[in-house]
C-alpha positions in Angstrom: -2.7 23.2 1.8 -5.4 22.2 3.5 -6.9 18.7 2.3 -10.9 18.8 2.3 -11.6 16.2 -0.6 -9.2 12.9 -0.8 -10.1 10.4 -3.1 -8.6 6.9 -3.4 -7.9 5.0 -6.8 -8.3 1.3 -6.5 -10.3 -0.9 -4.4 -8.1 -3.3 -3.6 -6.7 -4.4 0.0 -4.6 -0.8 0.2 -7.4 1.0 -1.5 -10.1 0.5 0.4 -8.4 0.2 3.8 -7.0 3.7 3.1 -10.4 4.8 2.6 -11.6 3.7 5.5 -8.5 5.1 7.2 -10.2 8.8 5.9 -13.5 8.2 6.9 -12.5 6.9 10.7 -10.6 10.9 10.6 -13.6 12.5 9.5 -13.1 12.6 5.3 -15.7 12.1 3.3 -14.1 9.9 0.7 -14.4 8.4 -3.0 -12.7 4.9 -3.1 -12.8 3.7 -7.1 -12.1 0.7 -8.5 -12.5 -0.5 -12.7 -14.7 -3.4 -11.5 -17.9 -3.4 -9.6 -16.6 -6.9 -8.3 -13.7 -5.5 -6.7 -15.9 -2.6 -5.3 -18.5 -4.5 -3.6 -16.1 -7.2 -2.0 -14.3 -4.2 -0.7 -17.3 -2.0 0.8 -18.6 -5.9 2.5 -15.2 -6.5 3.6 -15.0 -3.0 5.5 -18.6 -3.6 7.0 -17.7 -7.1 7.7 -14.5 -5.6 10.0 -16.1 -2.4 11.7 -19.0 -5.4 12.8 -16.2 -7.2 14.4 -15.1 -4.8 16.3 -18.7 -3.9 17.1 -18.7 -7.6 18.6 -15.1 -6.3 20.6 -16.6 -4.1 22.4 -14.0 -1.3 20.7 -16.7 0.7 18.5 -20.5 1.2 18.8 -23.2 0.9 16.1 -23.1 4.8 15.6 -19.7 4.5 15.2 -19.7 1.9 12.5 -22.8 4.1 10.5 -20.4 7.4 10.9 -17.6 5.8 9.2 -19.8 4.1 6.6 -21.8 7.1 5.7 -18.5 9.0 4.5 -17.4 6.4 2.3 -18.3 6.3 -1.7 -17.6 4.0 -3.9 -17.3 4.3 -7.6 -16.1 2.8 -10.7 -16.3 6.2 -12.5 -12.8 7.8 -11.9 -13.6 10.8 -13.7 -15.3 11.5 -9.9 -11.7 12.7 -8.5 -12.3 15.7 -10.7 -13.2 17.5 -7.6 -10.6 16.1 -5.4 -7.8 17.8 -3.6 -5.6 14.9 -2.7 -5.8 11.8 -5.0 -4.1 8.6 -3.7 -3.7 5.9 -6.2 -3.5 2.4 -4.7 -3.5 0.1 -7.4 -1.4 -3.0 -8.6 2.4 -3.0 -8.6 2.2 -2.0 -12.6 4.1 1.2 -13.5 2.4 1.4 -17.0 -1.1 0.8 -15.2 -0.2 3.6 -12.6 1.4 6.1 -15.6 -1.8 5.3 -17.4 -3.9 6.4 -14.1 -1.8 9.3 -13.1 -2.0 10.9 -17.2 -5.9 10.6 -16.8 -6.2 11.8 -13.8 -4.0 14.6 -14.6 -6.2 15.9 -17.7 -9.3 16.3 -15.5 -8.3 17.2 -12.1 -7.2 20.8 -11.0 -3.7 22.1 -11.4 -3.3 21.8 -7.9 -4.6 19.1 -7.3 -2.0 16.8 -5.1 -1.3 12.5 -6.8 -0.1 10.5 -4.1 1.5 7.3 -4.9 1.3 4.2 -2.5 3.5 2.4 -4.6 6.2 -0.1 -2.5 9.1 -0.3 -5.2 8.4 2.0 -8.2 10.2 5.0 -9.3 8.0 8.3 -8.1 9.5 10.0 -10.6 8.8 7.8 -13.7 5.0 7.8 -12.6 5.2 11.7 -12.6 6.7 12.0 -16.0 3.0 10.5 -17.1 1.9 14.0 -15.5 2.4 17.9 -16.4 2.9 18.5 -12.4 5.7 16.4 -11.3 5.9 18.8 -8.5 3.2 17.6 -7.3 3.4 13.6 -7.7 4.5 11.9 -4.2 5.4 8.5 -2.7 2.7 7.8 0.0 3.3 4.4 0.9 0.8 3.4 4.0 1.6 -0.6 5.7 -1.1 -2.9 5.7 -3.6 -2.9 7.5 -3.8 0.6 6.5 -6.1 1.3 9.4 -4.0 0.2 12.1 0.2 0.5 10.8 1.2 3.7 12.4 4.0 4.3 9.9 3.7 6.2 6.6 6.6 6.2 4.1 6.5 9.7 2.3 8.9 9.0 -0.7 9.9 12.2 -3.1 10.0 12.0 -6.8 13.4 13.9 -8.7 11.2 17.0 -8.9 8.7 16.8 -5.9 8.1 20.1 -4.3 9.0 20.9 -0.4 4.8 22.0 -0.5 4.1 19.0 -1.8 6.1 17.3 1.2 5.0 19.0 3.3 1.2 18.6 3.1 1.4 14.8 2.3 3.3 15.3 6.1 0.5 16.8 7.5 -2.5 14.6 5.7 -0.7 11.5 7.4 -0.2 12.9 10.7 -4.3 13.8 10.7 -4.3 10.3 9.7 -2.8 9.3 13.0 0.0 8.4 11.5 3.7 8.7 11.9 5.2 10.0 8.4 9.2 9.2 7.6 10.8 11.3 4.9 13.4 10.3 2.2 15.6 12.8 1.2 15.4 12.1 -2.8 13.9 9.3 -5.0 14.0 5.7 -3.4 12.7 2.9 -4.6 11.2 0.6 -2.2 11.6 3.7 0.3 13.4 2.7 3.9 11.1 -0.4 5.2 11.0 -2.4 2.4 14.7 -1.7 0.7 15.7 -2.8 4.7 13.7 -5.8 4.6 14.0 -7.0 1.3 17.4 -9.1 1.9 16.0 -10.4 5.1 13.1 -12.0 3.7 15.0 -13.4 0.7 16.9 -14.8 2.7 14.0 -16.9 5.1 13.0 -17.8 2.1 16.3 -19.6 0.8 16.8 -21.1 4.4 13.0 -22.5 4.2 14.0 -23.6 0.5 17.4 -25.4 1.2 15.4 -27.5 4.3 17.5 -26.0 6.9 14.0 -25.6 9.0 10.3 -25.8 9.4 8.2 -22.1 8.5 7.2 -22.1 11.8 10.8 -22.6 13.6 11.9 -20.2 11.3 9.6 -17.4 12.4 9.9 -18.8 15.7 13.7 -18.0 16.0 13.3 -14.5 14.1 10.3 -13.8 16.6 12.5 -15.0 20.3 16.0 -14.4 18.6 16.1 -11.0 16.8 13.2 -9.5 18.2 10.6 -9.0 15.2 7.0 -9.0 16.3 6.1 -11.0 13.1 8.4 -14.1 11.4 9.8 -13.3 8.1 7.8 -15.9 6.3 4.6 -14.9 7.9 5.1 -11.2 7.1 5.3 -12.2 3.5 2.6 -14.6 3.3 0.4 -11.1 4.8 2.1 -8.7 2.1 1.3 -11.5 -0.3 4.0 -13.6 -2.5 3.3 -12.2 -5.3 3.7 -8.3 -4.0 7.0 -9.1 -2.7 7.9 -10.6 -5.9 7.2 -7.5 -7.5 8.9 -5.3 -5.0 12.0 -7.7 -5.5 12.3 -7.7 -9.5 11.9 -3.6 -9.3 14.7 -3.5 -7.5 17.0 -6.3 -8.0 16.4 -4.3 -11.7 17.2 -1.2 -10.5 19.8 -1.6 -8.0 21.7 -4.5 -9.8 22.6 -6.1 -6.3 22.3 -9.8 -5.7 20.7 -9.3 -2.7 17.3 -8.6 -4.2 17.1 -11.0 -6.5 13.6 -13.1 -5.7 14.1 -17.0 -4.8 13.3 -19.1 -7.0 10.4 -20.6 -4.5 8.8 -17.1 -4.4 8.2 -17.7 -8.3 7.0 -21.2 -7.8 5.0 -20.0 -5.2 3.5 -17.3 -7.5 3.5 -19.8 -10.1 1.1 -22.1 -8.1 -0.9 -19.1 -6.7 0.2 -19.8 -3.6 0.0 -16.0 -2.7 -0.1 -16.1 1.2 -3.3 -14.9 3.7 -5.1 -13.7 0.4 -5.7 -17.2 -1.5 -5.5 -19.7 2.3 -1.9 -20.8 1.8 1.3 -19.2 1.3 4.2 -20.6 3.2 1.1 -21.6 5.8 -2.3 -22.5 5.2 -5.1 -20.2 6.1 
């Protein structure tokens, strides 16, 4: 299958860096979002970017215009009637995204693909909202969209090989590299892997053991890792990974996902990392 017309559900920080993600490959692209707020903080935010890297010296003026002139933005979702590849990018809310993907299913055509970019939720649950489970899918793309090479593609209980396979091939026009789980996985390989590991900078931060920064500092020189733990989560945003961690400490019964209780305070206080200027740093 040949993917012509994507369209993108939810404006958000995924959303609309996915979209931009189709226009820089030459898709001319729908991003929608319930709330004209959300819409125009997103389309400012994406001008705001390709400006700066006008100023870098890494994209021209016509380059900018090319990528803006493909991207629509919508708050009518009925619009992905037409669309050949839906990817929904909303909140980590499986009765919002069941909600979504039962809508969407009613008005789109039957062959019409649903990608998913869900981080911890069952693909197949979401699907059951649909009559074309063969055709729901796990598309989970790292932030920033536009630059993380790697592209989780995650299968639902009754996902199709077809279906597979062209959510393969849409990422790799992307750019991107695309991974493969052989059946359902919540959380898919990245964040399942990580999950325990940033529990755990968060208990060592929580019991005083060290600073933040000495923290990511050790993780950084000592392991390897390009970002610190506590960083990386103030970026995926507290709240996020406190998501990602209730899904699957629910799911998988295993202590190792259960969240710290500083992640809830955190949440609590709307300390939610990079998004709100403080997190486990301030911005």
């Amino acid at each position: 299958m040949d993917i012509k017309k994507p369209i993108v559900i939810g404006g958000g920080i995924m959303g609309a860096g996915i979209g931009q993600l189709c226009a820089q490959n030459g898709f001319d692209v729908i991003v929608t979002d319930v709330s004209d707020d959300v819409i125009n903080k997103a389309e400012n935010k994406i001008a705001r970017g390709l400006e700066r890297r006008i100023e870098k010296g890494k994209i021209t003026k016509e380059d900018m215009d090319s990528v803006l002139s493909r991207m629509s933005w919508s708050t009518d979702m009925t619009l992905a009637r037409d669309s050949d590849f839906v990817i929904e990018a909303v909140s980590e809310n499986i009765d919002l995204k069941k909600d979504i993907f039962k809508n969407l299913d009613a008005i789109c055509y039957p062959e019409t693909i649903f990608a998913t970019n869900t981080t911890a939720l069952s693909v197949s649950e979401i699907a059951s909202a649909t009559q074309r489970s063969d055709k729901v899918i796990g598309m989970h793309f790292f932030n920033p969209a536009v630059i993380m090479k790697l592209v989780e593609i995650i299968r639902g209980d009754e996902t199709s090989d077809e279906t597979v396979e062209t959510a393969k091939a849409f990422a790799e026009v992307l750019g991107k590299t695309p991974v493969v789980t052989f059946k359902e996985a919540p959380a898919g390989i990245v964040s399942r892997v990580l999950a325990s590991l940033l529990n755990e900078a968060a208990t060592v931060y929580a019991d005083g053991i060290a600073s933040a920064e000495d923290i990511d500092e050790a993780m950084k020189l000592g392991a390897g890792h390009p970002i610190g733990p506590l960083a990386l989560i103030d970026m995926i945003g507290l709240d996020i990974h406190l998501a990602k961690m209730e899904t699957l400490y629910t799911k998988l019964k295993d202590e190792r996902y259960r969240p710290p209780e500083i992640i809830r305070q955190m949440v609590d206080e709307g300390k939610l990392g990079r998004k709100t200027g403080e997190g486990f740093y301030k911005y």
